[in-house]
C-alpha positions as CSV (number, residue, x, y, z in Angstrom):
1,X,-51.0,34.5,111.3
2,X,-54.2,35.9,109.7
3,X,-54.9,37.9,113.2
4,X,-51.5,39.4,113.2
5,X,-51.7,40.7,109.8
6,X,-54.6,42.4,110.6
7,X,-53.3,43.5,114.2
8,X,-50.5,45.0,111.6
9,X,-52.9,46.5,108.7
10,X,-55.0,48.3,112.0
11,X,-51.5,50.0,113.3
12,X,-50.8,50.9,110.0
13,X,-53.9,52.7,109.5
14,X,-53.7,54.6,112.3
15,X,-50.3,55.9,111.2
16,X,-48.6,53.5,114.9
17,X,-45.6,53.0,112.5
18,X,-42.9,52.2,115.2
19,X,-45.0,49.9,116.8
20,X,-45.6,47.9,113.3
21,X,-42.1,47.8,112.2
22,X,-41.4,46.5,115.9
23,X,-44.1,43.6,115.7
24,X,-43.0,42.8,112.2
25,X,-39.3,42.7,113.1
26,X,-40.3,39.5,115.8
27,X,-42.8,37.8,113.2
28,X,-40.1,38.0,110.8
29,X,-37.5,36.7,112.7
30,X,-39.8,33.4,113.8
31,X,-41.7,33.4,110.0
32,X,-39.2,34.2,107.5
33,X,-40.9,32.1,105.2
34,X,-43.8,34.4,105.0
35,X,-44.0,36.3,102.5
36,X,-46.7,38.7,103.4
37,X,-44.4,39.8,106.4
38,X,-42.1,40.7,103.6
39,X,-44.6,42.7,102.1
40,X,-46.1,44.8,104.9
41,X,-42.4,45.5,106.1
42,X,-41.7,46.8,102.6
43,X,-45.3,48.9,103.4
44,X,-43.6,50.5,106.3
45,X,-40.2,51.9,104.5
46,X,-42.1,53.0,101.9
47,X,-44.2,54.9,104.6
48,X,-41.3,56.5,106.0
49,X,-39.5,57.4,102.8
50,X,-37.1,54.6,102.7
51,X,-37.8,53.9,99.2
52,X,-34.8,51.5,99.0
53,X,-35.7,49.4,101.7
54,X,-38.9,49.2,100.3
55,X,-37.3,47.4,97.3
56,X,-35.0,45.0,99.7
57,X,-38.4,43.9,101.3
58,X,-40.0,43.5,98.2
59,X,-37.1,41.1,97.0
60,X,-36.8,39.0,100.1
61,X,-40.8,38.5,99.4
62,X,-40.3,37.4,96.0
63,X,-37.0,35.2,97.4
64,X,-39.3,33.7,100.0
65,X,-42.2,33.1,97.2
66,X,-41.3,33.2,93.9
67,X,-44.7,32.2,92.5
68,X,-46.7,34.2,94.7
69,X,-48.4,37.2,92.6
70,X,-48.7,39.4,94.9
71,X,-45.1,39.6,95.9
72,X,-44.6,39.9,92.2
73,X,-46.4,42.8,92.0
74,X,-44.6,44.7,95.0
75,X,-41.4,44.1,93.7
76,X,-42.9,45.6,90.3
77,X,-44.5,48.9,92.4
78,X,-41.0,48.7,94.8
79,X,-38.7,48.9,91.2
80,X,-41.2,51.7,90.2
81,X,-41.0,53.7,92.6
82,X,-37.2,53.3,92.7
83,X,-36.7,54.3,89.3
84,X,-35.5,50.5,88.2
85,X,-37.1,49.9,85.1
86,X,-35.0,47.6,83.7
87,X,-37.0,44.2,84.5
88,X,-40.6,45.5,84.7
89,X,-42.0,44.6,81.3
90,X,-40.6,40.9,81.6
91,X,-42.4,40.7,84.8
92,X,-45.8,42.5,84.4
93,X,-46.0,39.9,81.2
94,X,-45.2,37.0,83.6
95,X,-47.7,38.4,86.4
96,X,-50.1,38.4,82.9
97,X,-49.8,34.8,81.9
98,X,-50.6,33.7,85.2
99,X,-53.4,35.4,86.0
100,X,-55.4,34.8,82.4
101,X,-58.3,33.8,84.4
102,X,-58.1,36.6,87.3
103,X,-60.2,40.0,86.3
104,X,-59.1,41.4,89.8
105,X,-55.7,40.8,89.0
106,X,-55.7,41.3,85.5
107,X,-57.0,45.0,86.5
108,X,-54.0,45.5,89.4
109,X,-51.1,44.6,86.0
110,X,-52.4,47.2,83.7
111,X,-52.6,50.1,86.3
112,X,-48.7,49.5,86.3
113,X,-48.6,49.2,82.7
114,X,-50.1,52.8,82.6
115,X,-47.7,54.1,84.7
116,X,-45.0,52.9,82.1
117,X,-47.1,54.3,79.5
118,X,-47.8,51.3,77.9
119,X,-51.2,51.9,77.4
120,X,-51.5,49.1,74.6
121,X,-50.7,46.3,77.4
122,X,-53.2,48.2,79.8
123,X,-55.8,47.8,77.3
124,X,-55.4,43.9,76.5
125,X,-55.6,42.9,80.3
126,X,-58.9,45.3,80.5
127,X,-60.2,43.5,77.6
128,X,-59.4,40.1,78.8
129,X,-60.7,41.5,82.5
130,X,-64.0,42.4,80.5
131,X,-64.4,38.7,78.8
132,X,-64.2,37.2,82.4
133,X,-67.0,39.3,83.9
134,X,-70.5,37.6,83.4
135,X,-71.9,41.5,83.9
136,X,-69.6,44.7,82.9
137,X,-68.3,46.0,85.7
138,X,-68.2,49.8,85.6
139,X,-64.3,49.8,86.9
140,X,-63.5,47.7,84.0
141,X,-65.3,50.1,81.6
142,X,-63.9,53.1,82.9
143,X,-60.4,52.1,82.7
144,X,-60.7,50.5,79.2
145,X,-62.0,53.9,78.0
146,X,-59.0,55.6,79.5
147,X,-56.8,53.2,77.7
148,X,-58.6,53.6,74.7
149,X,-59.0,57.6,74.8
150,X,-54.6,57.4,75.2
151,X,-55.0,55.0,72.3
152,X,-56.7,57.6,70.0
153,X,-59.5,55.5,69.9
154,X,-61.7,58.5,70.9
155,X,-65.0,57.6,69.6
156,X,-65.1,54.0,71.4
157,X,-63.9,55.5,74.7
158,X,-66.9,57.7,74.5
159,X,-69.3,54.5,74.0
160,X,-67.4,53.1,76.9
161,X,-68.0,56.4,79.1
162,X,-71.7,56.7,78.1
163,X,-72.2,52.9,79.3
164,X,-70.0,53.7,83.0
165,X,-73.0,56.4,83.3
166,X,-75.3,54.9,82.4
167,X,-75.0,51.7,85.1
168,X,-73.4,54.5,87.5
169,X,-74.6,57.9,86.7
170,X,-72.5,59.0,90.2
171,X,-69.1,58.6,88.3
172,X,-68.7,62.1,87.7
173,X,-65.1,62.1,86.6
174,X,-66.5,59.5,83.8
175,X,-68.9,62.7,82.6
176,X,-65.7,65.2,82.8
177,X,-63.6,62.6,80.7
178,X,-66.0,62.4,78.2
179,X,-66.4,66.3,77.2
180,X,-63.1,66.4,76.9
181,X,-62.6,63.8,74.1
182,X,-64.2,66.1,71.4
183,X,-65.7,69.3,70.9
184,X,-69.1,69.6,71.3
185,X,-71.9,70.6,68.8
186,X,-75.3,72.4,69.0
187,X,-76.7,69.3,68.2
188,X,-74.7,66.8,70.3
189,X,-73.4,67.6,73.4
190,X,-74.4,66.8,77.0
191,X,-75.3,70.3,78.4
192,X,-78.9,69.4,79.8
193,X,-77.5,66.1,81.0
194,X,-75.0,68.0,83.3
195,X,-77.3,70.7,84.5
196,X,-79.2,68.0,85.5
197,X,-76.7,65.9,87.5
198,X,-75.3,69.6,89.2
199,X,-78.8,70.8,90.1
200,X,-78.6,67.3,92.0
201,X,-79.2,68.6,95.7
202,X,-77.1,65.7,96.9
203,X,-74.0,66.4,94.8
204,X,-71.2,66.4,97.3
205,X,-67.8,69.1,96.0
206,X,-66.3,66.4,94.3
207,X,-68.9,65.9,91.8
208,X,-69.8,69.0,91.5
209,X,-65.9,70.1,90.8
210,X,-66.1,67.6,87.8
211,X,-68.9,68.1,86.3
212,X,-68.6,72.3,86.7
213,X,-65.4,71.8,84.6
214,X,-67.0,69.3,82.2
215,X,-70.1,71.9,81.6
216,X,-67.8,74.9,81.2
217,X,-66.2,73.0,79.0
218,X,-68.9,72.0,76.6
219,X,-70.6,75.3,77.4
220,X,-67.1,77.4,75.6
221,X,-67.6,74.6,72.7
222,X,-70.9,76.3,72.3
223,X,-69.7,80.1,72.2
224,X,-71.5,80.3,75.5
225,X,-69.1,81.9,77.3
226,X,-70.3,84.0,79.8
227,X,-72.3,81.1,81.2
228,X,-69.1,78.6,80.5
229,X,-67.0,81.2,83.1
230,X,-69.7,81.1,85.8
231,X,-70.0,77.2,85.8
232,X,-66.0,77.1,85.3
233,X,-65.2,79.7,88.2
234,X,-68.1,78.1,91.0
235,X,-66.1,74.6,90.0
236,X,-62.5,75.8,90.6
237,X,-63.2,77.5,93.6
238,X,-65.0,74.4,95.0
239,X,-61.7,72.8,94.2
240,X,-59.1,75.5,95.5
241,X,-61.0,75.4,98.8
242,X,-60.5,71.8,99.0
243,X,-56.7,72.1,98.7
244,X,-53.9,72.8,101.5
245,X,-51.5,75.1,99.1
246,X,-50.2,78.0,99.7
247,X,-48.9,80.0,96.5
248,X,-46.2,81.8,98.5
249,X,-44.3,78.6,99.0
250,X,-43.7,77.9,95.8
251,X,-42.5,81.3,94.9
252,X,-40.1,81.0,97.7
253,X,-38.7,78.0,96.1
254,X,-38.4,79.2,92.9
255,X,-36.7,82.4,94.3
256,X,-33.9,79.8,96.2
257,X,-33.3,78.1,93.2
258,X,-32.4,80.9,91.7
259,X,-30.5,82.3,94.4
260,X,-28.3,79.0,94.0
261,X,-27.7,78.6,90.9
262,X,-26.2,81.4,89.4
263,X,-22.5,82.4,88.9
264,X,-19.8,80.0,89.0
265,X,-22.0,77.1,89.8
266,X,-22.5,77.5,85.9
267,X,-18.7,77.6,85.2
268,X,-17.6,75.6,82.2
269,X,-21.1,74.6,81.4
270,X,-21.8,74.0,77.9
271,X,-24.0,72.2,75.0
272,X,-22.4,69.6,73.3
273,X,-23.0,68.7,69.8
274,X,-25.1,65.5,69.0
275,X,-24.7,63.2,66.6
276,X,-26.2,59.6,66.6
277,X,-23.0,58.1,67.2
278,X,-23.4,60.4,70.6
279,X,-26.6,58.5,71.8
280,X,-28.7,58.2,73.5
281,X,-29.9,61.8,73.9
282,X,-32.5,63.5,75.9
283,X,-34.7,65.9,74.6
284,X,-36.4,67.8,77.2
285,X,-39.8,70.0,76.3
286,X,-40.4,71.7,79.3
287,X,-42.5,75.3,80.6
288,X,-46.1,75.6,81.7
289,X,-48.8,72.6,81.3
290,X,-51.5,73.7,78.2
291,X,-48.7,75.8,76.7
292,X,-47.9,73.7,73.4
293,X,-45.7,71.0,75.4
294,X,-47.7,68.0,73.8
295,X,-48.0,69.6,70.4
296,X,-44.3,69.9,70.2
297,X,-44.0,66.4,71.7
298,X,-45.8,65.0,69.0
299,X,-44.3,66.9,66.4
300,X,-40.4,66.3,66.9
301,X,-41.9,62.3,67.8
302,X,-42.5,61.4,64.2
303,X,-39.6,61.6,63.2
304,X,-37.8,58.4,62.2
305,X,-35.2,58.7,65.3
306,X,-37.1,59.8,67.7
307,X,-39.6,58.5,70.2
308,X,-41.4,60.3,72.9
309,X,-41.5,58.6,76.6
310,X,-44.3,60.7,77.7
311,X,-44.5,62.4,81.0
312,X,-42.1,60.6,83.2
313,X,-40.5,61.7,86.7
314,X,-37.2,60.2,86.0
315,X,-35.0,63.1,86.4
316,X,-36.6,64.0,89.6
317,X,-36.6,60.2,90.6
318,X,-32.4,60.6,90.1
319,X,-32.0,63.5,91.4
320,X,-33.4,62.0,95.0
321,X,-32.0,59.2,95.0
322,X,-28.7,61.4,95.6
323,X,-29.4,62.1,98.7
324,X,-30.6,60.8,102.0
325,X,-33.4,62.0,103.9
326,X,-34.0,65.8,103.6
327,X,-36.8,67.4,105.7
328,X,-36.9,70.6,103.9
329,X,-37.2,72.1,100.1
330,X,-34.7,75.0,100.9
331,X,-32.0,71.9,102.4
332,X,-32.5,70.2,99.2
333,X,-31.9,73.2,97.1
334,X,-28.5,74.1,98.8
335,X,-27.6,70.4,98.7
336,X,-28.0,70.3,95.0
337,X,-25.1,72.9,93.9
338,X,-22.6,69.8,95.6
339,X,-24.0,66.9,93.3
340,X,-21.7,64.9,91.5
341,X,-23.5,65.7,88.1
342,X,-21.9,63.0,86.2
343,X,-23.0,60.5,88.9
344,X,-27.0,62.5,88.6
345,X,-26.8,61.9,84.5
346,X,-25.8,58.4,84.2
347,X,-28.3,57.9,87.1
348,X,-31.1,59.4,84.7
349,X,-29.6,57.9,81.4
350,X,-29.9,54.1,83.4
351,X,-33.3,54.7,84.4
352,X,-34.7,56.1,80.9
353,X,-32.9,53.6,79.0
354,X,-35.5,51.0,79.7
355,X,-38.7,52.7,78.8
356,X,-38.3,53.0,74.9
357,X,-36.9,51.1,71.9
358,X,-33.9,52.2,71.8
359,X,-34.4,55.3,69.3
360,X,-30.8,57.6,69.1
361,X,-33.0,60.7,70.8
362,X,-36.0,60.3,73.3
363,X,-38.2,62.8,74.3
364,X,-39.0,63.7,78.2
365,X,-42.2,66.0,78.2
366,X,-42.4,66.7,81.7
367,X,-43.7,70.5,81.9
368,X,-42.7,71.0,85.3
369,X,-39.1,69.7,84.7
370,X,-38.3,74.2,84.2
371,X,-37.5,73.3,87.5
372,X,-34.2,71.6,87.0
373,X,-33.5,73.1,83.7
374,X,-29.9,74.3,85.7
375,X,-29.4,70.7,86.8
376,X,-30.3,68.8,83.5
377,X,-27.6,71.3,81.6
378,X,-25.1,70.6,84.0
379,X,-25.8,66.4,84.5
380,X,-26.6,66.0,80.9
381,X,-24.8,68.4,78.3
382,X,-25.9,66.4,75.1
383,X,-29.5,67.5,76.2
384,X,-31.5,69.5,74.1
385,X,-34.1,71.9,76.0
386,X,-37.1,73.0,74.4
387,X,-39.4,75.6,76.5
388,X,-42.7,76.7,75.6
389,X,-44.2,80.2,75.4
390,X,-47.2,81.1,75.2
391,X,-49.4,84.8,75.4
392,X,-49.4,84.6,79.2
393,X,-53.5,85.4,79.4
394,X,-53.6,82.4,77.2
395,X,-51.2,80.2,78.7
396,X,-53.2,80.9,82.2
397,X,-56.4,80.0,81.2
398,X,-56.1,77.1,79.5
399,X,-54.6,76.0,82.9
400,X,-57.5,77.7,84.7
401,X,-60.3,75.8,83.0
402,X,-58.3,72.1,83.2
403,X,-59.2,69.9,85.8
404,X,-55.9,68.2,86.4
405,X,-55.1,64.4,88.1
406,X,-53.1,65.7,90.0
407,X,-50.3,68.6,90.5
408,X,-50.3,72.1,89.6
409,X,-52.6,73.4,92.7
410,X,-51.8,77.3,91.8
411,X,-54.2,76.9,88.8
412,X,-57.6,76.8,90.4
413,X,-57.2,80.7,91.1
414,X,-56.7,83.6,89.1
415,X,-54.6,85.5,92.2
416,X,-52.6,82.0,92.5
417,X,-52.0,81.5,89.1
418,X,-50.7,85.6,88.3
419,X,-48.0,85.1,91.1
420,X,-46.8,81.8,90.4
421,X,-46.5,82.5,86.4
422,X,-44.5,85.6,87.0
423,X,-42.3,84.1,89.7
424,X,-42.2,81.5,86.7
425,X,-40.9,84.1,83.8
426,X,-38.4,85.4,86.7
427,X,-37.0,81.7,86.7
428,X,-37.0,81.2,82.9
429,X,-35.0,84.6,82.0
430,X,-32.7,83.3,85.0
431,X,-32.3,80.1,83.4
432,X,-31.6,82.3,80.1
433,X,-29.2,84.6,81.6
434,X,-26.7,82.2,83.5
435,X,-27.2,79.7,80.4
436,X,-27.1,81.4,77.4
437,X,-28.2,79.9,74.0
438,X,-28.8,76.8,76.4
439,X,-32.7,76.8,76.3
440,X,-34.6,77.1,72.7
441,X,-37.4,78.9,73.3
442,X,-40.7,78.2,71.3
443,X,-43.6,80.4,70.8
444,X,-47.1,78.2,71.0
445,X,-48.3,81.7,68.3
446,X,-45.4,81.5,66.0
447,X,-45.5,77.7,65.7
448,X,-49.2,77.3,64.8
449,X,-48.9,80.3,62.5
450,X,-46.0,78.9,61.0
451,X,-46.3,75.1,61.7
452,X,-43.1,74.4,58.4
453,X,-40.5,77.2,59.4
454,X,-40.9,76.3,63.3
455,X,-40.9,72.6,63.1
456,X,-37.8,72.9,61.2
457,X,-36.3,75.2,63.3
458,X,-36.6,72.6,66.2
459,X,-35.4,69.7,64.5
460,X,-32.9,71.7,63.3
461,X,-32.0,72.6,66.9
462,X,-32.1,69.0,68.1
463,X,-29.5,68.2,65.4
464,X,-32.2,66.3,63.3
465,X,-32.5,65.9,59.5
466,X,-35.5,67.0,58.1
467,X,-38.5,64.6,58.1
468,X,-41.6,65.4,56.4
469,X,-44.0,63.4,58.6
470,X,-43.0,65.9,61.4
471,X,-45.9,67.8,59.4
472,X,-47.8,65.2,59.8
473,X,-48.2,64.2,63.8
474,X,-51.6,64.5,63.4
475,X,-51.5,60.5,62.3
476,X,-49.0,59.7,64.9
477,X,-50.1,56.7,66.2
478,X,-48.1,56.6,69.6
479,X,-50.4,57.1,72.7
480,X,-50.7,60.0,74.5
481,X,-52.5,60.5,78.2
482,X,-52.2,64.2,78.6
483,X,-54.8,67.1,78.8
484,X,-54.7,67.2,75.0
485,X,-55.7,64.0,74.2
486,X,-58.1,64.6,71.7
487,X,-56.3,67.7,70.0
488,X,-52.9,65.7,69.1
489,X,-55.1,63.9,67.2
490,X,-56.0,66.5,64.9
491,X,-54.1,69.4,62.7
492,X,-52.8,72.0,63.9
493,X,-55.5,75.0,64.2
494,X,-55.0,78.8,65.3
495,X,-58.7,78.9,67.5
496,X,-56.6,78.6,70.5
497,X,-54.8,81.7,70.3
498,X,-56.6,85.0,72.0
499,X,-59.2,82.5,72.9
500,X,-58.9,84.9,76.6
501,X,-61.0,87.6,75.1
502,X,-63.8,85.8,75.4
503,X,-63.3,86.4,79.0
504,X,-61.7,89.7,79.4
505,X,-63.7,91.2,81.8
506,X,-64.0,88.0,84.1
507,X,-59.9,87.7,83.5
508,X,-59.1,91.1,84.4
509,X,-57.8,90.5,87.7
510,X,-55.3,88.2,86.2
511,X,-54.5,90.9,83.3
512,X,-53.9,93.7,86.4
513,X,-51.5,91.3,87.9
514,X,-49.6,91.0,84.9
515,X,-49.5,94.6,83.8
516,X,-48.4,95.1,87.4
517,X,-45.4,93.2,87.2
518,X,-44.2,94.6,83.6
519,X,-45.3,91.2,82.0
520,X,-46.1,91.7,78.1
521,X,-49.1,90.4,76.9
């Protein structure tokens, strides 16, 4: 059997999906028993976008082989990736009491653990991975410090990051990580060490993409700033060239959407009134990534009824699962204006409902979810929808200089990121016009100018009772895995605004484009 997994793995790999799925259907038939048949079979709908027959596959595995882990774990990726949440926990902790003594598998639980932002568990099965390991093994170290740095254990994730270099002075996304958790001083920083490793004539684009962002980075720390833009623009055009995007395309959708959505596809839409009898409600903080999303997050988190579920792709998850197969963004687009909404909300409300505690309002801080800001106020009128503004030279370089995981490809070029961010304002004041009074808009200036008057003004919005330790999300202690890891965990400060002029001539392009389209800066 051995040989025809393999025989099975190879067509895989070279994309002969037909010809698996065929092979698999006979082995099945004559091995039902098999779990691993299960398995790869689940492999192939998930290949071909059959996410629910993915999840069949990955329960007839577990039927087959209830105590085999790794048909445990595909049934946990299989829920995931359908948006069933509901079970997860129970099982990733059952998966982690059998595998006590396994670092390999100890290591596969916690990635999913991340991905339910549960960054605590993550960390306890790195920890345990750790004590197993007669050496320290550098994938063990890495993660841990990622766990950590969501943890706001800042200062030990840096320890943990010096000692990944240190036995593997190649991991450059370890060196990127590491600038990021703190700014840098005159007399501690890791300028020379970067040169050094970029200077490297065997650096291949990768690296050099990671640690060009990390030097910038430490370099503008330092007031360096002409020097921080070089490094900065040689690393994000390394990484734009590496990408297959094309701007356009997403202008075009954005332009659909609103071509759709407008008129009496908004008829009788309206915001209802919360209360906490009226739970549980969503509270969306949406608009461009670097552009006060977290800070807001974090704020309107501490209070006592609310808790924050992070960056989550649950809306969009329920939003596909309406529909069968669609080949093209514009088909999905027209589709959308026929949903049954009420079917598309309860849809979302199931899948979020097993993420938190339980809290009467939850926050969703997707940024990208401006998107769907016309589809959340019709599946989910109890929604509350925060958007965040920010000085548009601001908001675009705080993307430019970010080095994302992944998403947002317009933001490794100047020209990419002027014309997507004002096909981007287009959409907001569309979302304004047709909704009016829907979306509370928040200004990233006004709110650390005036942190008091705005953070009461947005729990005010959110139909929220004053709570002085909204002042206070500084000592939050829930994690966070986002860009601004390390600034959540400080108070609010005004540096950030204007911080563009330090670049004005080398941001000029980007300033044209604006003033070109009437944009006010």
């Amino acid at each position: 059997m051995k040989s025809e997994y393999s025989y099975i793995e190879s067509l895989l790999r070279t994309g002969e999906i037909d010809a698996a799925e065929a092979r698999l259907n006979e082995l099945k038939a004559a091995n039902p028993e098999q779990e691993y048949l299960w398995i790869l079979a689940g492999q192939v709908c998930q290949i071909k976008g059959d996410l629910p027959g993915m999840l069949a596959m990955a329960q007839q595995a577990v039927a087959v082989a209830p105590n085999s882990f790794f048909a445990g774990l595909f049934r946990v990726e299989a829920s995931f990736l359908n948006g069933q949440y509901g079970s997860l926990a129970g099982w990733l902790t059952d998966l982690e009491n059998g595998a006590q003594n396994d670092a390999a598998k100890l290591q596969q639980i916690a990635i999913f653990y991340v991905r339910l932002e549960r960054h605590a568990c993550a960390k306890r099965c790195y920890e345990r991975a750790l004590s197993l390991s007669k050496e320290k093994p550098v994938e063990i170290l890495y993660n841990l410090a990622m766990a950590e740095s969501a943890l706001g254990a800042l200062d030990r994730a840096e320890i943990l990051l010096d000692q990944v270099i240190l036995a593997r002075p190649d991991d450059y996304s370890a060196y990127y990580n590491r600038s990021n958790l703190r700014t840098q001083t005159a007399e501690r920083n890791h300028i020379a060490q970067l040169k050094g490793q970029l200077d490297r004539h065997t650096v291949q684009p990768e690296a050099a993409v990671q640690l060009g962002f990390a030097l910038a980075k430490e370099l503008e720390d330092l007031s360096d700033y002409s020097a921080a833009f070089r490094y900065l623009k040689q690393a994000a055009d390394l990484r734009r060239n590496g990408l297959s995007y094309q701007v356009t395309e997403d202008i075009e959708t954005m332009q659909e959407i609103r071509a759709a959505m407008q008129g009496d596809f908004f008829a009788g839409v309206t915001q209802q009134q919360t209360s906490v009898a009226e739970q549980p409600c969503p509270i969306f903080i949406l608009g461009q990534p670097r552009s006060g999303t977290t800070l807001v997050d974090r704020i309107i988190s501490s209070h006592s009824q609310v808790e924050s579920l992070g960056e989550i792709n649950d809306f969009v998850v329920a939003f596909m699962q309406q529909f069968g197969r669609v080949e093209r963004k514009s088909q999905l687009i027209e589709q959308s204006v026929t949903l049954d909404f009420d079917k598309l909300g309860a849809a979302y409300l199931n899948a979020v409902r097993h993420r938190g505690n339980g809290q009467a309002y939850f926050i969703d801080k997707t940024p990208s979810n401006y998107l769907y800001i016309g589809l959340i106020a019709k599946a989910l009128p109890q929604a509350k929808i925060i958007h965040l503004r920010r000085n548009p030279m601001d908001s675009c370089y705080a993307m430019y200089k970010t080095l994302f995981q992944m998403g947002y490809p317009y933001s490794y070029s100047l020209e990419d990121l002027g014309q997507y961010y004002v096909e981007y304002l287009k959409l907001m004041s569309h979302w304004r016009t047709q909704l009016p009074g829907r979306v509370f808009d928040v200004d990233y200036e006004s709110l650390v100018r005036e942190q008091e008057v705005v953070s009461r003004q947005l729990l005010a919005y959110c139909d929220l009772d004053w709570d002085d330790a909204c002042l206070n999300f500084h000592t939050n202690q829930s994690p966070s895995s986002t860009a601004s890891v390390a600034q959540v965990r400080q108070p609010i400060y005004q540096s950030s605004i204007n911080k563009w002029q330090h670049f004005e001539a080398e941001l000029e392009p980007l300033k044209q484009a604006f003033v070109r389209a009437g944009v006010t800066l």
